[in-house]
C-alpha positions, -999 to 999 in steps of 0.1 A, spaced: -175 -173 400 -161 -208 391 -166 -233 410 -161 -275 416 -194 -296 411 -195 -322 444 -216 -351 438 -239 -366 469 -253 -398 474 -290 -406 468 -316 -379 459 -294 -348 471 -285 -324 447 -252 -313 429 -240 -283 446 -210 -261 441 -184 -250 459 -167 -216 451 -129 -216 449 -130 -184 471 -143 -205 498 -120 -234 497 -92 -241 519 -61 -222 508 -41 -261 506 -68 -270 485 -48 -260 454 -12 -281 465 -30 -311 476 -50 -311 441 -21 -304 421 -5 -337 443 -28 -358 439 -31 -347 400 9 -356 400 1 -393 416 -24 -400 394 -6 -392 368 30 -412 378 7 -441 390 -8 -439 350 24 -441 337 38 -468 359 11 -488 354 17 -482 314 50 -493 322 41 -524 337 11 -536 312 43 -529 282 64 -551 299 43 -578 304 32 -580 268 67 -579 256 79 -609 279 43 -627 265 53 -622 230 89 -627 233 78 -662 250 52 -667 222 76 -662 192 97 -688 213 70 -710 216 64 -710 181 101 -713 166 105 -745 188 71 -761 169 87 -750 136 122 -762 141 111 -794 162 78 -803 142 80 -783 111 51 -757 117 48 -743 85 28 -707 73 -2 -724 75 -2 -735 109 6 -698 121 -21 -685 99 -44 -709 118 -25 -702 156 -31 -666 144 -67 -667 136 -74 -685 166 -58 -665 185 -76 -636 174 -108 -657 181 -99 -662 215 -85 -631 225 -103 -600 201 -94 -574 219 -56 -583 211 -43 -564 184 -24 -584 162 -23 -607 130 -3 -635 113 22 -605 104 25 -599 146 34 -635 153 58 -635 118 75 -601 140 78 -621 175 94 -652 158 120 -626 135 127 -608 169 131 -637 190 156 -654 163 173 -619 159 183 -619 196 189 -654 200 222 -652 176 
């Protein structure tokens, strides 16, 4: 018989515990909380996406300012870029991202 593998603390043993002899709301309350986890997942997804678009919508502001204002030329956001990526590896991205934000930020601004 199948069964679901319960973990204890210290030196006891895994044991299991046979469906047969479970609670018959076992099965709605873990299909519940298998539905929350998953809507919290994708809220949370939500969230983390929306946060990096406002961050690089405010980046590729940050930058056009610097090139209209102070002439920031491809070199400089090669070097912002790199730097970046120093700081921050985990962040996917590249001179070609930043080239995106600024094209999308002076796409919507007209």
């Amino acid at each position: 018989m199948e069964g679901l593998r319960v973990t204890r603390s210290g030196n006891e043993s895994n044991r299991l515990i046979k469906r047969s002899s479970l609670p018959d709301s076992y099965p709605a309350l873990l299909h519940e909380l298998k539905q929350r986890i998953r809507e919290s997942h994708v809220r949370a997804s939500v969230s983390v996406n929306r946060e990096l678009v406002l961050l690089y919508w405010h980046i590729g502001q940050d930058i056009l300012v610097r090139q209209e204002r102070e002439h920031w030329g491809a070199k400089v956001i090669d070097r912002l870029a790199a730097d970046l990526k120093e700081a921050f590896p985990e962040m996917k991205g590249s001179r070609q991202g930043i080239s995106s934000t600024c094209g999308l930020r002076t796409g919507l601004a007209r």
